[in-house]
C-alpha positions in Angstrom: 18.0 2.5 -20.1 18.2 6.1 -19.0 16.6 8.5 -21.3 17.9 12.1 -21.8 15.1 14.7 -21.1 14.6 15.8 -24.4 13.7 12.4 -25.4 12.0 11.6 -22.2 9.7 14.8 -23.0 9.3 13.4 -26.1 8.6 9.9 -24.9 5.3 10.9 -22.8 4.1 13.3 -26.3 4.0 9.4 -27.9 2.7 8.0 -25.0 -0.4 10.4 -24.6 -0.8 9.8 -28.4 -1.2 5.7 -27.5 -3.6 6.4 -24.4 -5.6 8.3 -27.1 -5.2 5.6 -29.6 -6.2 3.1 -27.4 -9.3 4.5 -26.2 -10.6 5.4 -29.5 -9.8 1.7 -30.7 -11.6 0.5 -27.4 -14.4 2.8 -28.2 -14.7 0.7 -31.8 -14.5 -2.3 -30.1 -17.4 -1.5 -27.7 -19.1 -1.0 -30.3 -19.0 -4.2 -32.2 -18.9 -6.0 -28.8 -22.7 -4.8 -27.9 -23.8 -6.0 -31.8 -25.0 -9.4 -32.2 -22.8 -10.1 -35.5 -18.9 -10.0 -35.0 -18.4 -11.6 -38.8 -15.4 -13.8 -36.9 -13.1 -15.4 -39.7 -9.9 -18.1 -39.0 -6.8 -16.5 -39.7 -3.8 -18.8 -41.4 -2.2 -19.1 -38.3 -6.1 -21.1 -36.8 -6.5 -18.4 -34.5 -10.1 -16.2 -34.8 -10.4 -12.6 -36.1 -13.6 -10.3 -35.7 -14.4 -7.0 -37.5 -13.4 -5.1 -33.5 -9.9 -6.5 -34.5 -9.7 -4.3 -37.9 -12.0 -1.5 -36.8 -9.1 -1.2 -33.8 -6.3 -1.7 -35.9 -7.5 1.2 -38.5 -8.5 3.8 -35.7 -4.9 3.1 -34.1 -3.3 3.5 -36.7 -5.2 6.6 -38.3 -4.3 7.9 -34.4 -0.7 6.9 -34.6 0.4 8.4 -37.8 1.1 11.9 -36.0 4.0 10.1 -34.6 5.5 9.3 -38.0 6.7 5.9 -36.8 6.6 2.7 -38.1 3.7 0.3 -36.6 4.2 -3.5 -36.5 0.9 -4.5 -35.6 -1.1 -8.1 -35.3 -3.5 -7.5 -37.8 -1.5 -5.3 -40.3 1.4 -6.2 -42.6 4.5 -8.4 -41.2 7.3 -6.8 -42.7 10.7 -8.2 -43.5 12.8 -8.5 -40.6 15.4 -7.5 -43.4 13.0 -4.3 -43.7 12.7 -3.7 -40.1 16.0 -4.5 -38.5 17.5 -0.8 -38.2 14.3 0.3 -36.9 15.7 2.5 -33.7 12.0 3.5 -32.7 8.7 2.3 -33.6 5.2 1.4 -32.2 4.5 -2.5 -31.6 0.3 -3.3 -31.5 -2.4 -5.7 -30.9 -5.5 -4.0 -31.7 -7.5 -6.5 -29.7 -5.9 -8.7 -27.1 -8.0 -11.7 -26.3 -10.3 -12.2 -29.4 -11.1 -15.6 -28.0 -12.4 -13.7 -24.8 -13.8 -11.2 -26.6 -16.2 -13.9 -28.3 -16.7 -15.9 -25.2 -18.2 -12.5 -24.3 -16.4 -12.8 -20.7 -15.1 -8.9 -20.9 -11.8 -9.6 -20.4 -9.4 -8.4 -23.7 -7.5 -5.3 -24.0 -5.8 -2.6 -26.5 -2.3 -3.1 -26.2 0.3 -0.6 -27.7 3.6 -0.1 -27.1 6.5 2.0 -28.0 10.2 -0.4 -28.4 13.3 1.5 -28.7 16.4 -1.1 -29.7 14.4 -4.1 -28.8 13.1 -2.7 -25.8 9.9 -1.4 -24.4 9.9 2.4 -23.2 6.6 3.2 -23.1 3.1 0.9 -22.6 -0.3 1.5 -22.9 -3.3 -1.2 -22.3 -6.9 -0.6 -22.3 -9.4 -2.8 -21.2 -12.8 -1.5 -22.8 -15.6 -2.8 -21.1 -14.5 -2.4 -17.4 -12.9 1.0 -18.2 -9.0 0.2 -16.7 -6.5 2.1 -18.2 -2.8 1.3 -17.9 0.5 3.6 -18.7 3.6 3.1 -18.0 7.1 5.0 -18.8 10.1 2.8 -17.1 11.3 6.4 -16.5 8.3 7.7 -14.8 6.3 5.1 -13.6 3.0 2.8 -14.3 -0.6 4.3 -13.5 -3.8 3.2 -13.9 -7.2 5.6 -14.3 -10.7 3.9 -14.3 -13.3 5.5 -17.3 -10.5 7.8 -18.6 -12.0 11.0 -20.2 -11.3 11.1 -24.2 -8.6 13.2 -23.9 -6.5 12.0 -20.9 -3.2 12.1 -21.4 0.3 10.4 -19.2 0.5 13.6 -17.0 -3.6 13.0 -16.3 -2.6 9.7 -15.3 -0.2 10.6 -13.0 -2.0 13.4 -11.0 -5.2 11.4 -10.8 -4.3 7.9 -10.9 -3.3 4.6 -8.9 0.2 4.2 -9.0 1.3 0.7 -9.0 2.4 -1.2 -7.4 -0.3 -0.8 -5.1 0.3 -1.7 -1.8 -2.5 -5.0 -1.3 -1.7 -6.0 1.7 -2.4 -9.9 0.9 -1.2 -12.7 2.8 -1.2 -15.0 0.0 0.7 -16.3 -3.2 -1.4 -15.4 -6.0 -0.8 -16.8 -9.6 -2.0 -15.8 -12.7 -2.4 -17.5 -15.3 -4.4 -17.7 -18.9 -8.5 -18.3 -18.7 -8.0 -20.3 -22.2 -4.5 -21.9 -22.3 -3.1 -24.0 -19.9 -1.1 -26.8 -20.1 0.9 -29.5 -18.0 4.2 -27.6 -18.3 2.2 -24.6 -16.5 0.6 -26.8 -14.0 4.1 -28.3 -13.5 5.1 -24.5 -12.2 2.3 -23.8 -10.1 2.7 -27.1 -8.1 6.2 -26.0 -7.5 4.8 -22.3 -6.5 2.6 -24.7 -4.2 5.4 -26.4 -2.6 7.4 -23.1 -1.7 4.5 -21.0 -0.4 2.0 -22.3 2.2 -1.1 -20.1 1.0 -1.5 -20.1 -2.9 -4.3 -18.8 -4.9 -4.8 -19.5 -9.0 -6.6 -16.1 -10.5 -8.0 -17.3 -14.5 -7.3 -14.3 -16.5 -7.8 -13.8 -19.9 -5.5 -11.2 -22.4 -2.8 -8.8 -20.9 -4.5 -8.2 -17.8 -2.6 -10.9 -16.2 0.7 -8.9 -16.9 -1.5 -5.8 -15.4 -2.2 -7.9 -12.5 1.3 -8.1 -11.1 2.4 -4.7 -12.2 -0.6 -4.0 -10.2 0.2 -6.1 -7.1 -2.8 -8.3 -7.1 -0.8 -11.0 -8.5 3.1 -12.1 -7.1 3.4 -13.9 -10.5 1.9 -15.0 -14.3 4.2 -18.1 -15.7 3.2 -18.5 -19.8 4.6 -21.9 -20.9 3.4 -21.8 -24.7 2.6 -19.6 -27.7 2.4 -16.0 -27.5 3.8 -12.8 -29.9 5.4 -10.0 -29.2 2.7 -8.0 -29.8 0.7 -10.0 -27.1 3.6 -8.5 -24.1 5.4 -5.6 -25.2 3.3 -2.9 -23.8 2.5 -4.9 -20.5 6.4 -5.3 -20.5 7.1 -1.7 -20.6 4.0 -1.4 -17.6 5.5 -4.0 -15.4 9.4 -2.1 -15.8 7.7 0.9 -15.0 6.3 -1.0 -12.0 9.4 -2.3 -11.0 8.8 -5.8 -12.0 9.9 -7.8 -15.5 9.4 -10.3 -17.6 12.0 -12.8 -17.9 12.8 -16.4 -19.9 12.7 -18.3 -17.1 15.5 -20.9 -18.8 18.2 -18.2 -19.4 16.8 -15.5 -17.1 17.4 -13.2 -20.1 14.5 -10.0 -20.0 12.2 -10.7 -23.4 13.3 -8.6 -26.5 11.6 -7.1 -29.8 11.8 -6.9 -33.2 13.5 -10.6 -33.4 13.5 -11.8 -36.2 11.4 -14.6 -35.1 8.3 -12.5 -33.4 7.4 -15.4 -31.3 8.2 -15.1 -27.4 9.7 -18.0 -25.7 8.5 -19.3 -22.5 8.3 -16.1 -19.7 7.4 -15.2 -16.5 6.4 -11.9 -15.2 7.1 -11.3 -11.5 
């Protein structure tokens, strides 16, 4: 997709107002994160919620209403896919990717926002607030990433004073990510074939969107996900990895992921 300027202009004005959203959120997070109480709940779905998953949601969105956009978030309210069909432009959220990390207390979630224009991703942010990473991405105009971003950094920060990726690694290995708390044989069945075609093969254990970071970044050639995931969980690595030159793809049809389906579950993917 090639934007016109005007939009692309407009495009990075959204984007700054994400990398601003995101920190904020990943400030509340932090927050919560050093408490000793983080009120978890089981959501219908038997997956865990913590008060840093609404504190994040509510400062994102509060952040994100300059854009006048619609938000389809994790933890706010599903809408219709009759209601949101002939949405053209609108931002797509998880507040806190990686709750199960986050309660593990292993560092490893993110803030994941992205903005999807007709079912595709043209813009990404991800920030992972404890180690300080932050990820951008434009297809147009390339993927970054900044370490302990200052409150007000913006795209054209990132740009003129962080790492573009992909970074050159210079690794002479086949490194494979994959998720720190769901694996299964269907996944082990991939990497064994990844073990037959390269002669040096390392497994990293990663847990949230930073595996989809990971090979935007270089550090990984690959992240296979054979199981359950939601739009919300890839869209903004998605738009990070395009603007990285890589993709994510069903590996059955080798069709590039959408959003907005009416279904919000991915199928099977592979980021490379």
């Amino acid at each position: 997709m090639v934007l016109d300027p005007e939009f692309l202009d407009h495009t990075v004005w959204l984007t700054n107002l994400a990398i601003k959203a995101a920190i904020s959120a990943g400030n509340k997070i932090n927050e919560v994160y050093s408490s000793s109480d983080f009120n978890i709940e089981m959501k219908d779905d038997n997956t865990p919620v913590t008060v840093a998953d609404h504190l994040a949601h509510a400062e994102i969105i509060e952040k994100l209403q300059a854009s006048g956009l619609p938000v389809l978030s994790e933890e706010g309210t599903h809408l219709s896919y009759a209601e949101r069909k002939n949405w053209t432009l609108f931002w797509l959220v998880d507040p806190l990717d990686g709750t199960k990390e986050f309660i593990k207390r292993n560092d490893e979630f993110t803030v994941n926002i992205a903005l999807i224009q007709a079912n595709k991703p043209i813009s990404g942010v991800i920030y992972a607030p404890v180690s300080g990473e932050l990820y951008a991405g434009i297809p147009e105009l390339g993927a970054f990433r900044m370490i302990n971003p200052p409150q007000d950094c913006c795209f054209e920060m990132m740009q003129e004073s962080g790492v573009k990726l992909p970074e050159q690694t210079g690794k002479n290995e086949f490194v494979i990510a994959i998720s720190r708390s769901h694996i299964n044989r269907e996944t082990e069945a991939y990497i064994e074939n990844f073990r037959i075609a390269h002669s040096h093969v390392r497994i990293i254990n990663k847990g949230s969107s930073l595996k989809i970071c990971m090979v935007a970044e270089g550090t990984a050639d690959v992240y296979p996900k054979i199981g359950k995931t939601m739009e919300w969980d890839t869209a903004a690595g998605h738009a990070i990895a395009l603007a990285a030159g890589k993709n994510i793809i069903c590996p059955e049809t080798n069709d590039e992921l959408i959003y907005n389906k009416e279904d919000l579950r991915n199928p099977n993917f592979m980021v490379q």
